[in-house]
PDB file of N, H, CA, C and O in Angstrom:
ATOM      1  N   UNK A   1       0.841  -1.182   0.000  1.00  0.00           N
ATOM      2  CA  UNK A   1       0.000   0.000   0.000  1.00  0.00           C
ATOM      3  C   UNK A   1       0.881   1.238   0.000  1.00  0.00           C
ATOM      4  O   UNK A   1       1.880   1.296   0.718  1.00  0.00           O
ATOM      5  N   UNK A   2       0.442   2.419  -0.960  1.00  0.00           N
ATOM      6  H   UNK A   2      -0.369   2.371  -1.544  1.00  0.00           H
ATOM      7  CA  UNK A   2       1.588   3.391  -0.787  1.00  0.00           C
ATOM      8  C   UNK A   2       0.730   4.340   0.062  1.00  0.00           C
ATOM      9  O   UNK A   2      -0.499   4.275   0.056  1.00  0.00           O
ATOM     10  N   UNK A   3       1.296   5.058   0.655  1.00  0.00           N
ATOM     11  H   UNK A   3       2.294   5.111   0.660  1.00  0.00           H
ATOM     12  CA  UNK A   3       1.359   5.843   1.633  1.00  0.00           C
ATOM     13  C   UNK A   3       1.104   7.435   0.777  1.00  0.00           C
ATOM     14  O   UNK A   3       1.351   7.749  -0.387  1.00  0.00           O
ATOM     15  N   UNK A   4       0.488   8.255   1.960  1.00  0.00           N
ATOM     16  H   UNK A   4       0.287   8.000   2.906  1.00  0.00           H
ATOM     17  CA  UNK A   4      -0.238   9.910   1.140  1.00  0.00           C
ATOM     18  C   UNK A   4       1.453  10.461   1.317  1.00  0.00           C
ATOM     19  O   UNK A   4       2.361   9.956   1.978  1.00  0.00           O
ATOM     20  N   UNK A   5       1.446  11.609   0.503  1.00  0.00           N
ATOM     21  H   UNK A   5       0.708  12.018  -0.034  1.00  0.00           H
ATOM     22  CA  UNK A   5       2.805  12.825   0.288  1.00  0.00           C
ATOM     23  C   UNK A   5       2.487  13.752   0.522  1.00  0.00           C
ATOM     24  O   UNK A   5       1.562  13.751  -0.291  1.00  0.00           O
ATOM     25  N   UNK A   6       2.408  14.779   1.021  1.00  0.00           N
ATOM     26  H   UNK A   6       3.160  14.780   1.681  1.00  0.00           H
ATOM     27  CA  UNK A   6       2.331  16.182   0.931  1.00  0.00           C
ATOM     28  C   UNK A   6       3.127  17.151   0.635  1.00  0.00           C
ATOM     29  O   UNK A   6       3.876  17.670   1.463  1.00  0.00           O
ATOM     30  N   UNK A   7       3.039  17.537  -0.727  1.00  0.00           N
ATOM     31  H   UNK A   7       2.431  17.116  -1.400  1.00  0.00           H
ATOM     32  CA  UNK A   7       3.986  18.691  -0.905  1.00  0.00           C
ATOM     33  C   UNK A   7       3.306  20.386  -0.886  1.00  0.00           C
ATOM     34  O   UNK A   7       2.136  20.743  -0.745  1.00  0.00           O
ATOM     35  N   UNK A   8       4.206  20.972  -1.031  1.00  0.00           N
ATOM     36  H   UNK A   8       5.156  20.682  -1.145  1.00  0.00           H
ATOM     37  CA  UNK A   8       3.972  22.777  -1.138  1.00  0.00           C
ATOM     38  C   UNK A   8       3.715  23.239  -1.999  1.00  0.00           C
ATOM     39  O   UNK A   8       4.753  23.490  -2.611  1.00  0.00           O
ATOM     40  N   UNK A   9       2.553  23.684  -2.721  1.00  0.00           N
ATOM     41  H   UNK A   9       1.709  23.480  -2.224  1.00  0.00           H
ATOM     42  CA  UNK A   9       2.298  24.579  -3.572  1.00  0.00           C
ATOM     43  C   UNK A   9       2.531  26.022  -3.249  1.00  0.00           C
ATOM     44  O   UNK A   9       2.085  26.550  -2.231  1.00  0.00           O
ATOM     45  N   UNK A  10       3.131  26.540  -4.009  1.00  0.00           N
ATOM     46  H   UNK A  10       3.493  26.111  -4.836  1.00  0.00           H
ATOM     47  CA  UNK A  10       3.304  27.902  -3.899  1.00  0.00           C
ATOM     48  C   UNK A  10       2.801  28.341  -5.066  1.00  0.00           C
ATOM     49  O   UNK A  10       3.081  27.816  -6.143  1.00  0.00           O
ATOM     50  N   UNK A  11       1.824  29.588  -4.894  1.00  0.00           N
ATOM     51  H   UNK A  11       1.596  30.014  -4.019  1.00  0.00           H
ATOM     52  CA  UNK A  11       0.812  29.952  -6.280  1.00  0.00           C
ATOM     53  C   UNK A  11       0.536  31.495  -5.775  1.00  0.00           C
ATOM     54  O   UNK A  11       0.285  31.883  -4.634  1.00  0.00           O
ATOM     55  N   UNK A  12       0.657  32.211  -6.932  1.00  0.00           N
ATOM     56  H   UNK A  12       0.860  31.896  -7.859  1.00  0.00           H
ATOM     57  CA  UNK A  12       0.130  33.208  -6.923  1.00  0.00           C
ATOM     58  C   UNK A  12      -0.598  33.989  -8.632  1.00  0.00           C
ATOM     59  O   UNK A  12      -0.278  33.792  -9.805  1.00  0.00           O
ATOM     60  N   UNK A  13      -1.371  34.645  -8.164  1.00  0.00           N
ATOM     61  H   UNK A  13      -1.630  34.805  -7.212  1.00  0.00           H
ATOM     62  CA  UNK A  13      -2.512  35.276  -9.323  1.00  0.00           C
ATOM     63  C   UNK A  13      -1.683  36.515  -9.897  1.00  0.00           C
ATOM     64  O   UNK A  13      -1.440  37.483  -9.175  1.00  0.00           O
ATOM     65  N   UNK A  14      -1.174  36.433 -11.490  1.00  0.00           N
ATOM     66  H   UNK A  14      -1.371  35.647 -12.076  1.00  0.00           H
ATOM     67  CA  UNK A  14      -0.785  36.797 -12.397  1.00  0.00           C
ATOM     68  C   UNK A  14      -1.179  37.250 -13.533  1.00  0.00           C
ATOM     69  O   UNK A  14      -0.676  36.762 -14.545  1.00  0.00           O
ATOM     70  N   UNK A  15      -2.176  38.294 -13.646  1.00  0.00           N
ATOM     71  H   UNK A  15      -2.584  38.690 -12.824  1.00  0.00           H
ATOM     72  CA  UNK A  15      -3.227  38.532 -14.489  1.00  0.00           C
ATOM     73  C   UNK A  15      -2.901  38.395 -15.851  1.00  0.00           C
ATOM     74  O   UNK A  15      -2.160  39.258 -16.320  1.00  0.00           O
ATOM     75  N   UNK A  16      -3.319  37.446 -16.620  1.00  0.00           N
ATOM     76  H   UNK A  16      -3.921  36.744 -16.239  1.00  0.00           H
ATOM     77  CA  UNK A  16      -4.829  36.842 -16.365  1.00  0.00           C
ATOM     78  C   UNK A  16      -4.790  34.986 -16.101  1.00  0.00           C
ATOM     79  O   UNK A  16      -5.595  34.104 -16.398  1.00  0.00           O
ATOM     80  N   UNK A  17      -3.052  34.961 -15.206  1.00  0.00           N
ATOM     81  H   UNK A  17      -2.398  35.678 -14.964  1.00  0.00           H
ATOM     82  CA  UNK A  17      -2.938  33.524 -14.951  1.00  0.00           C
ATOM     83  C   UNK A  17      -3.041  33.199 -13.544  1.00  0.00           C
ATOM     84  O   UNK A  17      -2.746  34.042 -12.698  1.00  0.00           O
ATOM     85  N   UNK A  18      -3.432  32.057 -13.237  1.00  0.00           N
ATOM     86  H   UNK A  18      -3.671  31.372 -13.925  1.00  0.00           H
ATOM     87  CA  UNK A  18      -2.319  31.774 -11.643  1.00  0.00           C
ATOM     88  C   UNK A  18      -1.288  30.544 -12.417  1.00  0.00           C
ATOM     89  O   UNK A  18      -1.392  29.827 -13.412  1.00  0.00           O
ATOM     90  N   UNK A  19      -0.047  30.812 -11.120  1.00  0.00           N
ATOM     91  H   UNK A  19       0.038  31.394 -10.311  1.00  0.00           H
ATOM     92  CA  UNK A  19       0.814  30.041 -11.666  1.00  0.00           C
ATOM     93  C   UNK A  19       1.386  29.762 -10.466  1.00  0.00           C
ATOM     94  O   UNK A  19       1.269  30.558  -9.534  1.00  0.00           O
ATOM     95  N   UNK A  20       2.090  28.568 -10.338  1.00  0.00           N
ATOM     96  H   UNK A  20       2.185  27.922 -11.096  1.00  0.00           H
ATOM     97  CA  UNK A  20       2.433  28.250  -9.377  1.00  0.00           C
ATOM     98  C   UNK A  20       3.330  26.922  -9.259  1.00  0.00           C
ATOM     99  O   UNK A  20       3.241  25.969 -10.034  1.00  0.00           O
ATOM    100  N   UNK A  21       4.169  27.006  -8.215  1.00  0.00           N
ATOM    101  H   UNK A  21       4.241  27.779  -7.586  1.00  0.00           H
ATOM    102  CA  UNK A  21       5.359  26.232  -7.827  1.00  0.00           C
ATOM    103  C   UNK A  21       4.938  24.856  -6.944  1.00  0.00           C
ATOM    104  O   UNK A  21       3.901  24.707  -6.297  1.00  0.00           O
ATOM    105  N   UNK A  22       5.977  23.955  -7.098  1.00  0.00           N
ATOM    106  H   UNK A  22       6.819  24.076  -7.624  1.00  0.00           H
ATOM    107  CA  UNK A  22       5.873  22.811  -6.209  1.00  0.00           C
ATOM    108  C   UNK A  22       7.397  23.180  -5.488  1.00  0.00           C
ATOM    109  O   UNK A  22       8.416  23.024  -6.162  1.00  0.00           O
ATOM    110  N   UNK A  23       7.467  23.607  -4.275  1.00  0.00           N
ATOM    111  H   UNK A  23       6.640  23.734  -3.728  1.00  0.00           H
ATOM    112  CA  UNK A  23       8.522  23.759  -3.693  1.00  0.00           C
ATOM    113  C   UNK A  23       9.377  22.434  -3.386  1.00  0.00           C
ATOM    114  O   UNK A  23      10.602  22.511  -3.298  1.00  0.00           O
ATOM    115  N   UNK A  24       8.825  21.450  -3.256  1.00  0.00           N
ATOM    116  H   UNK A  24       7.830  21.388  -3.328  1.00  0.00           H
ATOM    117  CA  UNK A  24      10.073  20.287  -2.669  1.00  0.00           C
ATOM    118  C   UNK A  24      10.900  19.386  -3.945  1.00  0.00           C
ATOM    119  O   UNK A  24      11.819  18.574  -3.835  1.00  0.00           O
ATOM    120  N   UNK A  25      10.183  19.878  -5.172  1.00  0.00           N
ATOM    121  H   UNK A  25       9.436  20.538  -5.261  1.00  0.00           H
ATOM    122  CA  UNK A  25      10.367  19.200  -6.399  1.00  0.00           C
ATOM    123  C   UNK A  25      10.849  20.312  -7.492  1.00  0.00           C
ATOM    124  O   UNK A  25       9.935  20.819  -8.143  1.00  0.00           O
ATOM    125  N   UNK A  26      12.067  20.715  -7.747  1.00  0.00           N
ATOM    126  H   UNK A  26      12.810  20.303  -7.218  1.00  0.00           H
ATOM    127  CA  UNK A  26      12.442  21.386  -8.847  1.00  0.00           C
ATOM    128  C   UNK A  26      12.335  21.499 -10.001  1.00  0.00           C
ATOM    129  O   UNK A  26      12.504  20.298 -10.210  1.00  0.00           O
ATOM    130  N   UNK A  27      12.169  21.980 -11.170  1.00  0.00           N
ATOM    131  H   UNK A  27      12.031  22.956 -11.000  1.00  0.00           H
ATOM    132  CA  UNK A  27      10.828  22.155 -12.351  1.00  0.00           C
ATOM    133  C   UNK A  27       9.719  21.488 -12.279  1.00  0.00           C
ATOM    134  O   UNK A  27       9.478  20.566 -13.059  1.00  0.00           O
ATOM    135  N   UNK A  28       8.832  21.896 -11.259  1.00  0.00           N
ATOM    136  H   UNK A  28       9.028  22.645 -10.626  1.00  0.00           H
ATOM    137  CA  UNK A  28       7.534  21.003 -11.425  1.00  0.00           C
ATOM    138  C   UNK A  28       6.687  22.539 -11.099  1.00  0.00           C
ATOM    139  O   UNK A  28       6.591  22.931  -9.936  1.00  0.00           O
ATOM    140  N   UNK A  29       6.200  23.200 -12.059  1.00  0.00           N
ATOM    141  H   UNK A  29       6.278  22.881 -13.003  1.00  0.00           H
ATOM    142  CA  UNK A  29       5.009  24.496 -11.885  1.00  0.00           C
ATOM    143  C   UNK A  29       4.504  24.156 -13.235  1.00  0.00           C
ATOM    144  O   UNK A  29       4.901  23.321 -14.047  1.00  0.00           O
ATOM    145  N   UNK A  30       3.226  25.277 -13.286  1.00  0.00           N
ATOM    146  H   UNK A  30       2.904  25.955 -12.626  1.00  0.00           H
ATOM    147  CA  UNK A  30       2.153  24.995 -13.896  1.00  0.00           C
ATOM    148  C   UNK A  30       1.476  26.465 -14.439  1.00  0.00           C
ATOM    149  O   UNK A  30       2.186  27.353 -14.910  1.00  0.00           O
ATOM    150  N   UNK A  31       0.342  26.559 -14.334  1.00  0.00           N
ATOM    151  H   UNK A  31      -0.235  25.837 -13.951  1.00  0.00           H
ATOM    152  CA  UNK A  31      -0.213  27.537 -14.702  1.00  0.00           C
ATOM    153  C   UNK A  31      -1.809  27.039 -15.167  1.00  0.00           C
ATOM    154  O   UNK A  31      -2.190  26.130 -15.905  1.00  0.00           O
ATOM    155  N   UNK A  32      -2.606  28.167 -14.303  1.00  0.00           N
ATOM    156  H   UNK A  32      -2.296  28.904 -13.703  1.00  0.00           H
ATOM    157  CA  UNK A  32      -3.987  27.601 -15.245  1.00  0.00           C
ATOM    158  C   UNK A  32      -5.244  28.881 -15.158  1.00  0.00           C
ATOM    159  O   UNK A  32      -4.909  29.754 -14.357  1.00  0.00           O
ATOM    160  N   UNK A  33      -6.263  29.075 -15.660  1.00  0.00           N
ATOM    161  H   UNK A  33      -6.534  28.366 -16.310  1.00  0.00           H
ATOM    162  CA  UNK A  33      -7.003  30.454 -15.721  1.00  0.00           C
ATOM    163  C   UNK A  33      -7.623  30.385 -14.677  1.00  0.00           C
ATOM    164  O   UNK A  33      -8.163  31.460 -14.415  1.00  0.00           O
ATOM    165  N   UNK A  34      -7.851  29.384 -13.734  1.00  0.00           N
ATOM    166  H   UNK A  34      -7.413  28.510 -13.946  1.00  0.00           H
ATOM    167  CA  UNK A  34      -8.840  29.407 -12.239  1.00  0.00           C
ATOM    168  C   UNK A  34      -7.653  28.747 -10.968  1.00  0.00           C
ATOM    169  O   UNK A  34      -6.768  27.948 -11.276  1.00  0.00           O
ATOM    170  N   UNK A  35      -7.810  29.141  -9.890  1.00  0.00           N
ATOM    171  H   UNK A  35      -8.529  29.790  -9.640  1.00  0.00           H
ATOM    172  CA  UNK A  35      -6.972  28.530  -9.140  1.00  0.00           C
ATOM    173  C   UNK A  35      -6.868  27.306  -9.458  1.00  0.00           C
ATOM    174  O   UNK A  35      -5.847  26.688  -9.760  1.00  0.00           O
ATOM    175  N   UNK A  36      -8.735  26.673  -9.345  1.00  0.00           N
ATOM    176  H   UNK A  36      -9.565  27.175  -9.100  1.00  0.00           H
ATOM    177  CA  UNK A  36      -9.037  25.483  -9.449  1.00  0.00           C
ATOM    178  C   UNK A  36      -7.966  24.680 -10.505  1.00  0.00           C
ATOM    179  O   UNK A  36      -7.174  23.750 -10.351  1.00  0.00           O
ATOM    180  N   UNK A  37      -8.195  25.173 -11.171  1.00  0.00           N
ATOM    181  H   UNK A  37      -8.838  25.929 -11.296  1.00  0.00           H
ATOM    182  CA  UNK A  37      -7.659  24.434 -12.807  1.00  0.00           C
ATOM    183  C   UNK A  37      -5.613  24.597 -12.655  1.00  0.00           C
ATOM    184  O   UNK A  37      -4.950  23.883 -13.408  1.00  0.00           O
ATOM    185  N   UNK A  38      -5.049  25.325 -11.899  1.00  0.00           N
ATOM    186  H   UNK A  38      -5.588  25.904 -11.288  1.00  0.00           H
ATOM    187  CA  UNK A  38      -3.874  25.381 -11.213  1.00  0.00           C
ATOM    188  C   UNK A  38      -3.521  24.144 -10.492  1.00  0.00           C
ATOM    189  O   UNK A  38      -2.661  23.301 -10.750  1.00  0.00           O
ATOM    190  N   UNK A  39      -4.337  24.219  -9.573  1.00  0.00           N
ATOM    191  H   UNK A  39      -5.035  24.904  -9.363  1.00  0.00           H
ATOM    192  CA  UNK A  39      -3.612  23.237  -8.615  1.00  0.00           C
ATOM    193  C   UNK A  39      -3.862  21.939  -9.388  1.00  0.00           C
ATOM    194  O   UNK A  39      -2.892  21.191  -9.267  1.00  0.00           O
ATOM    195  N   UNK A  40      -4.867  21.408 -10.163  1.00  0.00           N
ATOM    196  H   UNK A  40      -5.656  22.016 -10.261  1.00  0.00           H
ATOM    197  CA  UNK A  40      -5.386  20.142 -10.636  1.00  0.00           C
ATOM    198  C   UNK A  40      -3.772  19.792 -11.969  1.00  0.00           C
ATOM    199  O   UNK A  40      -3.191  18.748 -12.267  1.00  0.00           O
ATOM    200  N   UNK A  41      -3.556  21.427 -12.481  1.00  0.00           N
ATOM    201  H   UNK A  41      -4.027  22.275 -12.239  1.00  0.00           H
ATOM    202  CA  UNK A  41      -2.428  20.826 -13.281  1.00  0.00           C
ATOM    203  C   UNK A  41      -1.189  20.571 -12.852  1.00  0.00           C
ATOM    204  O   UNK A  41      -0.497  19.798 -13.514  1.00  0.00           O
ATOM    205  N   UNK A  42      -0.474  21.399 -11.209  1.00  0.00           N
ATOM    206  H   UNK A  42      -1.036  22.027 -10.671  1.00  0.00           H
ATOM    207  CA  UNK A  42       0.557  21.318 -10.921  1.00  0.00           C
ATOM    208  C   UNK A  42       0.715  19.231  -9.930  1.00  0.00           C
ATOM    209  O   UNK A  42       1.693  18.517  -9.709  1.00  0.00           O
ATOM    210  N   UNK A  43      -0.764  19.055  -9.656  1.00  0.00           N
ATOM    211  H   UNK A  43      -1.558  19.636  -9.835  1.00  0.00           H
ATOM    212  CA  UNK A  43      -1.318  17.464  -8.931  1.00  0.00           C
ATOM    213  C   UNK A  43      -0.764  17.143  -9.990  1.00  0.00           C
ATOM    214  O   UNK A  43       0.393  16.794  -9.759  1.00  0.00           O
ATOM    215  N   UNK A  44      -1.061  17.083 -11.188  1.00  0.00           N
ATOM    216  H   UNK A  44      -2.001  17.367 -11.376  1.00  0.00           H
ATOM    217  CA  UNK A  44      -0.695  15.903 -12.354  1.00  0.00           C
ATOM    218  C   UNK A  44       0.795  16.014 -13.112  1.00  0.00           C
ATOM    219  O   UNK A  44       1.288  15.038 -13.677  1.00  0.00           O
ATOM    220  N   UNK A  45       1.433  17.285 -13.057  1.00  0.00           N
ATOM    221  H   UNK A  45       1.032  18.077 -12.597  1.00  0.00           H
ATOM    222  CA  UNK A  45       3.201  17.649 -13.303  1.00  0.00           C
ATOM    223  C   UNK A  45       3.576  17.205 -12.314  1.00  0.00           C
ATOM    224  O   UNK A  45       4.639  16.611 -12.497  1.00  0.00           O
ATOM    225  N   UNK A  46       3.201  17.176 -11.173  1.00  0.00           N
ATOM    226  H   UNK A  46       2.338  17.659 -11.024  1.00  0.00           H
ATOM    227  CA  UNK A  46       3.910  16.917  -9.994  1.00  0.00           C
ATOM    228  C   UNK A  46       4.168  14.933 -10.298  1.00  0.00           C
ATOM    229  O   UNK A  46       5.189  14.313 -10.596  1.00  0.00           O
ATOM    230  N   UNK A  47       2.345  14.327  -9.980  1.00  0.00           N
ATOM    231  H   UNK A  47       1.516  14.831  -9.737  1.00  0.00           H
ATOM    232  CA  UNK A  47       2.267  13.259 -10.374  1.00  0.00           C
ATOM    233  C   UNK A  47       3.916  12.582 -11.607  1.00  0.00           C
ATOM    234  O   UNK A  47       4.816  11.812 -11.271  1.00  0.00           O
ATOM    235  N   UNK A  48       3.767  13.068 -12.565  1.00  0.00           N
ATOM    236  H   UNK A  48       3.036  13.693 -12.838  1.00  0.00           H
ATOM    237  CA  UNK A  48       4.355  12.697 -14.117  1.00  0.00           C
ATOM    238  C   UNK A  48       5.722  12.810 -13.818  1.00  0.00           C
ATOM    239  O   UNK A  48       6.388  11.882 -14.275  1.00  0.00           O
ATOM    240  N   UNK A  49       6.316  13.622 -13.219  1.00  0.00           N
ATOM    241  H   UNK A  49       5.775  14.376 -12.847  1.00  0.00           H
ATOM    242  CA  UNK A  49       7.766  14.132 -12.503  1.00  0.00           C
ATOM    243  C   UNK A  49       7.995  12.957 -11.605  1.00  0.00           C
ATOM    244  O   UNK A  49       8.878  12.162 -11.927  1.00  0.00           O
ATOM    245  N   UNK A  50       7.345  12.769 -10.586  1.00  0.00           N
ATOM    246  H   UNK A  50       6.628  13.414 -10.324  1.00  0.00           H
ATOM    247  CA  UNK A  50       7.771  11.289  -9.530  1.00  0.00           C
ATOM    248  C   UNK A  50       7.719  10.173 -10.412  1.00  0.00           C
ATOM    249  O   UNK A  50       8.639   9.360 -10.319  1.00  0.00           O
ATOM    250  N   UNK A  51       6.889   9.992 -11.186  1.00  0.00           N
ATOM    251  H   UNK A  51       6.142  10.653 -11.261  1.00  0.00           H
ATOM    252  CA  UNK A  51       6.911   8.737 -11.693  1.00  0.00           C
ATOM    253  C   UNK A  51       8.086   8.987 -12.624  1.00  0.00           C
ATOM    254  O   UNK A  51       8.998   8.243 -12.260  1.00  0.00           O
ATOM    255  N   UNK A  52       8.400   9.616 -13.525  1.00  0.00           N
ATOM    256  H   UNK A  52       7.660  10.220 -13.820  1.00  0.00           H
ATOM    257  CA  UNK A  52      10.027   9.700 -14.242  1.00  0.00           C
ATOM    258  C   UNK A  52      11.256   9.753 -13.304  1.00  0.00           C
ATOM    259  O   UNK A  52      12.291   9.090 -13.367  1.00  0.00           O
ATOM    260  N   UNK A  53      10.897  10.673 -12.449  1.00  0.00           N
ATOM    261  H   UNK A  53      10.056  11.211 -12.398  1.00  0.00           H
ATOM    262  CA  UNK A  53      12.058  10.176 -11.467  1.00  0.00           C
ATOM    263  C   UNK A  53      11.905   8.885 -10.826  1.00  0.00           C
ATOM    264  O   UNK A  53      12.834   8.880 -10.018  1.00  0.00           O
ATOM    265  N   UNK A  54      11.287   7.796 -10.707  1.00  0.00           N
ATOM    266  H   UNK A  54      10.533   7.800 -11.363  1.00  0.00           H
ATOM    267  CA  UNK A  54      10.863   6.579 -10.177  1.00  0.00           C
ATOM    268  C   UNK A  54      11.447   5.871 -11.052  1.00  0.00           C
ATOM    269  O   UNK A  54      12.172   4.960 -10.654  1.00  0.00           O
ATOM    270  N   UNK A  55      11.265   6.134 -12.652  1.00  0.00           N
ATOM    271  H   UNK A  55      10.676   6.875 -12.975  1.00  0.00           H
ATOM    272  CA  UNK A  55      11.458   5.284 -13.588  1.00  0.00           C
ATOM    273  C   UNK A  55      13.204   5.537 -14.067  1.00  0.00           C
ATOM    274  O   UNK A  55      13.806   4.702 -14.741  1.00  0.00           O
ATOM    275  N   UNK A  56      13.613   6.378 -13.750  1.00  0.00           N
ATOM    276  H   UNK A  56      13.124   7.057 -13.203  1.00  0.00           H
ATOM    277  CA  UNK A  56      15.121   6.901 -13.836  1.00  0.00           C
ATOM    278  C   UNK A  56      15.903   6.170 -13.013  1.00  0.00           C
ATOM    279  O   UNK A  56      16.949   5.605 -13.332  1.00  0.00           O
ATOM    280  N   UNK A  57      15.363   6.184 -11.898  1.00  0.00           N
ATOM    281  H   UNK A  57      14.513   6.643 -11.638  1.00  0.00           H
ATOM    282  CA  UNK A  57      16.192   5.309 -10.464  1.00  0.00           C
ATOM    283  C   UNK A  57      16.536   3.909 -10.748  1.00  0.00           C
ATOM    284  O   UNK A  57      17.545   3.206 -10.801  1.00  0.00           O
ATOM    285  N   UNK A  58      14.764   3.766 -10.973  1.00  0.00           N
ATOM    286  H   UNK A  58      13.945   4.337 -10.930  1.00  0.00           H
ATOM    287  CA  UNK A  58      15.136   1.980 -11.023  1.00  0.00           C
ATOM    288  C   UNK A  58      16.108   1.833 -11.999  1.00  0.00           C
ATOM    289  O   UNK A  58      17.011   1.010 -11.847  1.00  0.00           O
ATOM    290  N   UNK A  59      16.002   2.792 -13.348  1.00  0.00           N
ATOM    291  H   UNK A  59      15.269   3.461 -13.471  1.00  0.00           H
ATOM    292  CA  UNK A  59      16.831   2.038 -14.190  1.00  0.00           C
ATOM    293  C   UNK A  59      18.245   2.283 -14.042  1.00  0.00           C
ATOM    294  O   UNK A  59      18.984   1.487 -14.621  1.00  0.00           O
ATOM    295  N   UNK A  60      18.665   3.030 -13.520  1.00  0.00           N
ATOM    296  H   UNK A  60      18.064   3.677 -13.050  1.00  0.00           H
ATOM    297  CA  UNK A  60      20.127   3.303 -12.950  1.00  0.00           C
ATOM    298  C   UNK A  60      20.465   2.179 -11.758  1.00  0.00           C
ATOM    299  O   UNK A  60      21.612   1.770 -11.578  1.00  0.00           O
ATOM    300  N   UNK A  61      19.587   1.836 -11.152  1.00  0.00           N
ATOM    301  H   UNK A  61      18.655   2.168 -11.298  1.00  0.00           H
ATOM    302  CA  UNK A  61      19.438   0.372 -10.143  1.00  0.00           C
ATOM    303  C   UNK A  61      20.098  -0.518 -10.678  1.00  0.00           C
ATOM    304  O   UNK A  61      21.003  -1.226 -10.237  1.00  0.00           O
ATOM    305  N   UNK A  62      19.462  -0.446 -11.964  1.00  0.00           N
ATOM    306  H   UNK A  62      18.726   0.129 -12.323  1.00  0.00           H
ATOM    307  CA  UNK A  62      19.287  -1.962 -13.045  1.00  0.00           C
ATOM    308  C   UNK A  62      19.300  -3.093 -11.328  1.00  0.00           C
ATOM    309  O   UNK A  62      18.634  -2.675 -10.380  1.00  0.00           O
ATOM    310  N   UNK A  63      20.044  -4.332 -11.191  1.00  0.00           N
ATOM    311  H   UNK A  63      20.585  -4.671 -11.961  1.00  0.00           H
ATOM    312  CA  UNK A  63      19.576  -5.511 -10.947  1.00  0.00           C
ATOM    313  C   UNK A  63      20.048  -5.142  -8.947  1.00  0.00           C
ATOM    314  O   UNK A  63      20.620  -4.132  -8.535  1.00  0.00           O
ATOM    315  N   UNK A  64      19.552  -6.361  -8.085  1.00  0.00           N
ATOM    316  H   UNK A  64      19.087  -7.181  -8.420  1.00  0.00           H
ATOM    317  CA  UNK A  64      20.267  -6.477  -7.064  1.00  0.00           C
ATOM    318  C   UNK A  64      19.804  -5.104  -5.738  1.00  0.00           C
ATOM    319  O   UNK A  64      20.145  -5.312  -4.573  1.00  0.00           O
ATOM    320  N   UNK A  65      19.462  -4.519  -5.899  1.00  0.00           N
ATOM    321  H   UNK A  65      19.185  -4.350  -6.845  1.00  0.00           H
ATOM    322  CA  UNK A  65      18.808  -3.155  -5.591  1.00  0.00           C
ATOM    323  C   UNK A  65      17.633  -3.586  -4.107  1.00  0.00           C
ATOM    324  O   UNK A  65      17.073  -4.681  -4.147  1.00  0.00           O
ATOM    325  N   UNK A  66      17.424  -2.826  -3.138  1.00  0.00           N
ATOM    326  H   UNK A  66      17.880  -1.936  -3.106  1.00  0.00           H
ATOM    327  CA  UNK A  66      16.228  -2.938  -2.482  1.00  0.00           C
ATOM    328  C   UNK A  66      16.226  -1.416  -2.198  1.00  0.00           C
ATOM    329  O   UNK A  66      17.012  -0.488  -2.386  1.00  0.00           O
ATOM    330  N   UNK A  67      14.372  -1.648  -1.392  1.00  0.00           N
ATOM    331  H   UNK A  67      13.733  -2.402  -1.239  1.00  0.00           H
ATOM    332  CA  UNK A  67      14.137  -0.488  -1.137  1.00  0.00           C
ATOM    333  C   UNK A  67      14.065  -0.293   0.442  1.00  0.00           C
ATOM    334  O   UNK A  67      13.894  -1.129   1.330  1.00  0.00           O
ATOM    335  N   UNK A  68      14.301   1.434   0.514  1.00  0.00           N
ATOM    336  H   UNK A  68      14.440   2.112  -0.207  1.00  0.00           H
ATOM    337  CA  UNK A  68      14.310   1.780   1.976  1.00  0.00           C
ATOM    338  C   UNK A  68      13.466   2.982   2.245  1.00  0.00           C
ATOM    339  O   UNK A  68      13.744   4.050   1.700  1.00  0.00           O
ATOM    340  N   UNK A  69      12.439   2.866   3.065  1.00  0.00           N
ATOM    341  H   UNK A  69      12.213   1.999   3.507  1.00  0.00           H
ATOM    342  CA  UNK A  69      11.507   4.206   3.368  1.00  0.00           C
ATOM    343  C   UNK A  69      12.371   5.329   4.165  1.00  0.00           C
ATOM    344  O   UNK A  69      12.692   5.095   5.331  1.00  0.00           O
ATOM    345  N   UNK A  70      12.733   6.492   3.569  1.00  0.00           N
ATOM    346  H   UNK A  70      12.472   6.682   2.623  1.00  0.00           H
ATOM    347  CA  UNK A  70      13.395   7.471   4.208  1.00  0.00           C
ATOM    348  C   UNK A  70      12.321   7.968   4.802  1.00  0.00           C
ATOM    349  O   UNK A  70      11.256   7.797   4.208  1.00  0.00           O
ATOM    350  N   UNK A  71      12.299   8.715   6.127  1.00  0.00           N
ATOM    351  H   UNK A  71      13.163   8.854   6.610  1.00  0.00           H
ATOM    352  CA  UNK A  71      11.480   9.536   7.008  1.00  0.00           C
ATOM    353  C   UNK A  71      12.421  10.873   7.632  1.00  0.00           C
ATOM    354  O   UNK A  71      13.492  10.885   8.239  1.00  0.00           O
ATOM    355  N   UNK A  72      11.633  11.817   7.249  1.00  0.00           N
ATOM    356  H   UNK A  72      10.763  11.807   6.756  1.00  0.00           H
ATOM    357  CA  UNK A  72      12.296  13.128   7.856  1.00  0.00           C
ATOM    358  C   UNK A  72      11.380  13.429   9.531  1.00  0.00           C
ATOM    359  O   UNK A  72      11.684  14.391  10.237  1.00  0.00           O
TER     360      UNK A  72
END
């Protein structure tokens, strides 16, 4: 079972955009004409970014590899 994440949006209204940052994840912002429609696109860059970085790791892993839950 995977476990919830919480990251930081940082957003602010840019007429006639909002746009906004994922602070714990470096190039991951967005932009959209309603807050609403902001945060739903920076959820799914954010989403698309972990999973490439997921898919980068393992393959630099390649074989022999386990996993370890880091906790701050």
């Amino acid at each position: 079972m995977e476990s919830s994440q919480v990251f930081t949006a940082l957003i602010k209204y840019d007429d006639p955009w909002w746009i906004g940052w994922v602070e714990e994840i470096p190039g991951v912002n967005s932009q959209g004409e309603t807050r609403e429609e902001l945060l739903e696109n920076l959820r799914s860059a954010l989403e698309e970014a972990l999973e490439m970085n997921r898919d980068e790791a393992l393959a630099a892993a390649q074989d022999g590899y386990t996993e370890e839950s880091l906790v701050l």
